[in-house]
C-alpha positions in Angstrom: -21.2 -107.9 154.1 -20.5 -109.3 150.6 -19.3 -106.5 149.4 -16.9 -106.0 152.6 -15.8 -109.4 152.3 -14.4 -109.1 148.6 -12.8 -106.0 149.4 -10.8 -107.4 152.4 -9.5 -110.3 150.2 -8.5 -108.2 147.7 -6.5 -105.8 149.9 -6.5 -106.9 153.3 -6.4 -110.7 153.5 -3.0 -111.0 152.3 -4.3 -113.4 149.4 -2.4 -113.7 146.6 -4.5 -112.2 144.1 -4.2 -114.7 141.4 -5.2 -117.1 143.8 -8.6 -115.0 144.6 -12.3 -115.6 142.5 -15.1 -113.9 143.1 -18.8 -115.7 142.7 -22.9 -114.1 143.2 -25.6 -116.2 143.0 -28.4 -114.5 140.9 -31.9 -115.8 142.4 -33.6 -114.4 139.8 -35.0 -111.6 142.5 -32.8 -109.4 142.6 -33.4 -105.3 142.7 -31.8 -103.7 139.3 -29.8 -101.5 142.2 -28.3 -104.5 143.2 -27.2 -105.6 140.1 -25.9 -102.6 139.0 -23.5 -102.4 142.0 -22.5 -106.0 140.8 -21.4 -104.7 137.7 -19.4 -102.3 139.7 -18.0 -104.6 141.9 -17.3 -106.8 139.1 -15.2 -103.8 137.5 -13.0 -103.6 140.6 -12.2 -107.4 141.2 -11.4 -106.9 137.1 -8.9 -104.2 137.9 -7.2 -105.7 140.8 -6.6 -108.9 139.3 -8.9 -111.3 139.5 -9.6 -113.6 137.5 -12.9 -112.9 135.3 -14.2 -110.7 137.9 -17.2 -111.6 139.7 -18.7 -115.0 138.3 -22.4 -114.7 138.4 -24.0 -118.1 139.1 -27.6 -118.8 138.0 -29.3 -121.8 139.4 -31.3 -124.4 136.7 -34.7 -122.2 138.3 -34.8 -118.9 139.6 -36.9 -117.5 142.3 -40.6 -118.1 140.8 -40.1 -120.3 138.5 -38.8 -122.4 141.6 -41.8 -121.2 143.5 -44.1 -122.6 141.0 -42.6 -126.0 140.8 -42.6 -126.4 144.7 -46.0 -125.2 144.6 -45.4 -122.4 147.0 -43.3 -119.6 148.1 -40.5 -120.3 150.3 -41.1 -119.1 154.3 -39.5 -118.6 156.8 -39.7 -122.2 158.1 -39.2 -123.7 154.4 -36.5 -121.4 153.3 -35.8 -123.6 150.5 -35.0 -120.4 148.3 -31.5 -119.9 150.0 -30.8 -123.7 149.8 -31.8 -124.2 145.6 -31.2 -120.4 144.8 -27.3 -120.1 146.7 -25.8 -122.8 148.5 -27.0 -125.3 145.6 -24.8 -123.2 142.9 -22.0 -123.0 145.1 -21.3 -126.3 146.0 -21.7 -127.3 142.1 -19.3 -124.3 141.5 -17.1 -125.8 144.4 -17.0 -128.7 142.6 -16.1 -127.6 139.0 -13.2 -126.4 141.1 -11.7 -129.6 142.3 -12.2 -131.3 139.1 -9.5 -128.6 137.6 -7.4 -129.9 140.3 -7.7 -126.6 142.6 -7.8 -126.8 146.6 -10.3 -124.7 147.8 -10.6 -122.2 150.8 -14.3 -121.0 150.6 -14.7 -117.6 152.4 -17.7 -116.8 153.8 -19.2 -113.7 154.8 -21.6 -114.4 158.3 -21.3 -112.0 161.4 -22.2 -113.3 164.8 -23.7 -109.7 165.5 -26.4 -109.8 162.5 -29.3 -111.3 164.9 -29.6 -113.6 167.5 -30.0 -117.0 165.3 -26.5 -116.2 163.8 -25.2 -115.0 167.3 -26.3 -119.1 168.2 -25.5 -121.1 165.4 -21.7 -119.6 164.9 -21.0 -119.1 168.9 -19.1 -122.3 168.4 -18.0 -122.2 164.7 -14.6 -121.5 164.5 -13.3 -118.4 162.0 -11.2 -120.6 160.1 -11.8 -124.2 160.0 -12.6 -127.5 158.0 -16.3 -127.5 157.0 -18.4 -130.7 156.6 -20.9 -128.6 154.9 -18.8 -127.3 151.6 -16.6 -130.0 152.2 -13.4 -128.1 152.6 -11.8 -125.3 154.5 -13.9 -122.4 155.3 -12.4 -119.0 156.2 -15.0 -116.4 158.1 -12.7 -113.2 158.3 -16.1 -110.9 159.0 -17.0 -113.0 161.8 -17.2 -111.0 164.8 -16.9 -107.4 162.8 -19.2 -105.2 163.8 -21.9 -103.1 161.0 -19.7 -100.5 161.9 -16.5 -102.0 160.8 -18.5 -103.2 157.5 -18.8 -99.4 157.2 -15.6 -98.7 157.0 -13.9 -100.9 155.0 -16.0 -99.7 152.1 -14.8 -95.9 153.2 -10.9 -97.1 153.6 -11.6 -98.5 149.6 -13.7 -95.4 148.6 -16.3 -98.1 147.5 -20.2 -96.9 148.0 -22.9 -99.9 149.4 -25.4 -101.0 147.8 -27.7 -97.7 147.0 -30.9 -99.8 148.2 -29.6 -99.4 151.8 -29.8 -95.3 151.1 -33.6 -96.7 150.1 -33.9 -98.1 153.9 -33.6 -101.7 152.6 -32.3 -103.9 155.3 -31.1 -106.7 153.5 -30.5 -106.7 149.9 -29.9 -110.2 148.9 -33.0 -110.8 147.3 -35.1 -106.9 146.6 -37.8 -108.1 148.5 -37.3 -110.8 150.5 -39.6 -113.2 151.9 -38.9 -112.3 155.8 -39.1 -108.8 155.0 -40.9 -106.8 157.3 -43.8 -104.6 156.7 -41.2 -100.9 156.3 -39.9 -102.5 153.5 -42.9 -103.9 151.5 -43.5 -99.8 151.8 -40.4 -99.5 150.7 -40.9 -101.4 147.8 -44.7 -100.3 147.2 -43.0 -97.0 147.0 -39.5 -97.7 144.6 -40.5 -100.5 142.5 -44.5 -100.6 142.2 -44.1 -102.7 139.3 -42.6 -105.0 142.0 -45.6 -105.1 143.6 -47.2 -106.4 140.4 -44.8 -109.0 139.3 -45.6 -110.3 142.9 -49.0 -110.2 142.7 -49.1 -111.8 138.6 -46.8 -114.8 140.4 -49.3 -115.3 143.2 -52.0 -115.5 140.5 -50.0 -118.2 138.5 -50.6 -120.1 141.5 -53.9 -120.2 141.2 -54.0 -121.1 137.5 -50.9 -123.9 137.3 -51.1 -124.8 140.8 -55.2 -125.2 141.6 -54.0 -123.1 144.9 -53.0 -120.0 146.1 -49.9 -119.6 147.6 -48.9 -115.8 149.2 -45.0 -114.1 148.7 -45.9 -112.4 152.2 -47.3 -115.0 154.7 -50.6 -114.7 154.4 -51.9 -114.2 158.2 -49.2 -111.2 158.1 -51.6 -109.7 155.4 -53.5 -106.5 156.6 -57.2 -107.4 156.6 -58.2 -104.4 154.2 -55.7 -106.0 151.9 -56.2 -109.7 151.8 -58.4 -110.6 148.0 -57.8 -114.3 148.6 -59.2 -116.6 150.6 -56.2 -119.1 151.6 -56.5 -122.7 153.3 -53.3 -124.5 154.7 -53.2 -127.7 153.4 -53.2 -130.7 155.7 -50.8 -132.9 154.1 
């Protein structure tokens, strides 16, 4: 969707180009895939005209260390990573803009039809409006696209996704993600084993820094033959 996004402002929206920038927030999680078709991206956003390409924005913690200071990993229900990790660096980015005088039209990226929670929250959300959130006008132009239609705007630009999704990733944002599901941890135990160990090294750092354990996965999802911890929730 990203990717579809940056391609429709640079030859669909209309934009002037001069007017277009192009930002990724690097959690500090990502899949070298992903960062390699980055670097591509940011070659054609260079070649079309905008200014310094894509702008990668890297919050004052990444993805562990981040962990480690809020003494846990994010969850579904405290999905602090997106907050500290993206939104966080875009609003200071946001900012840095209005101080050089600019007006800002943030475009965002969000499809009703990706699940049911986005289907609810945007149902009322207009595609173009003012935003209390960023504090300025937001423009959704993917908003009720298709996956279909996110297909094809790479094929129209002769611009390949993301290789993880040839992997079977289903969502790439962060390589893995906490609310990935159990054919993707596979898919990762597969790819990137070392993965698999930098998890587990971080989970352990818990346990030395921390006093506690804290689990990447949630730890009730763990299959029994594989849980090596024993894990308390805390009551505070």
């Amino acid at each position: 969707d990203s990717s579809a996004l940056l391609l429709g402002a640079i030859h669909e929206s209309g934009l002037p180009i001069e007017s277009i920038r192009a930002t990724m927030c690097d959690t500090g999680n990502e899949d070298p895939l992903t960062y390699k078709h980055r670097d591509l991206l940011h070659e054609i956003a260079l070649k079309a005209g905008i200014r310094g390409g894509i702008e990668t924005l890297i919050p004052p913690l990444q993805f562990f260390p981040l962990a480690l200071r809020k003494k846990c990993f994010p969850s579904r229900k405290a999905q602090f990573c997106t907050i500290e990790l993206k939104i966080l660096p875009t609003k200071i980015w946001l900012k840095q803009r209005w101080a050089e005088g600019h007006e800002v039209v943030i475009l965002n990226g969000k499809r009703i039809s990706e699940s049911k929670e986005r289907k609810r929250t945007m149902k009322d959300v207009p595609e173009r409006g003012f935003s209390d959130y960023w504090g300025c006008e937001e423009w959704m132009p993917l908003r009720g696209w298709t996956l279909r239609e996110v297909f094809a705007i790479h094929e129209r630009h002769g611009v390949p996704l993301n290789p993880l999704y040839a992997l079977g990733a289903h969502r790439v944002g962060c390589w893995p993600c906490v609310n990935c599901g159990k054919h993707e941890i596979r898919l990762v135990a597969k790819h990137r084993p070392e993965k698999i160990d930098e998890i587990e090294r971080e989970e352990n750092r818990h346990i030395e820094i921390n006093g506690r354990p804290s689990t990447f996965f949630p730890a009730k999802s763990a299959t029994k033959r594989y849980q090596t911890l024993t894990y308390e929730r805390r009551k505070d």
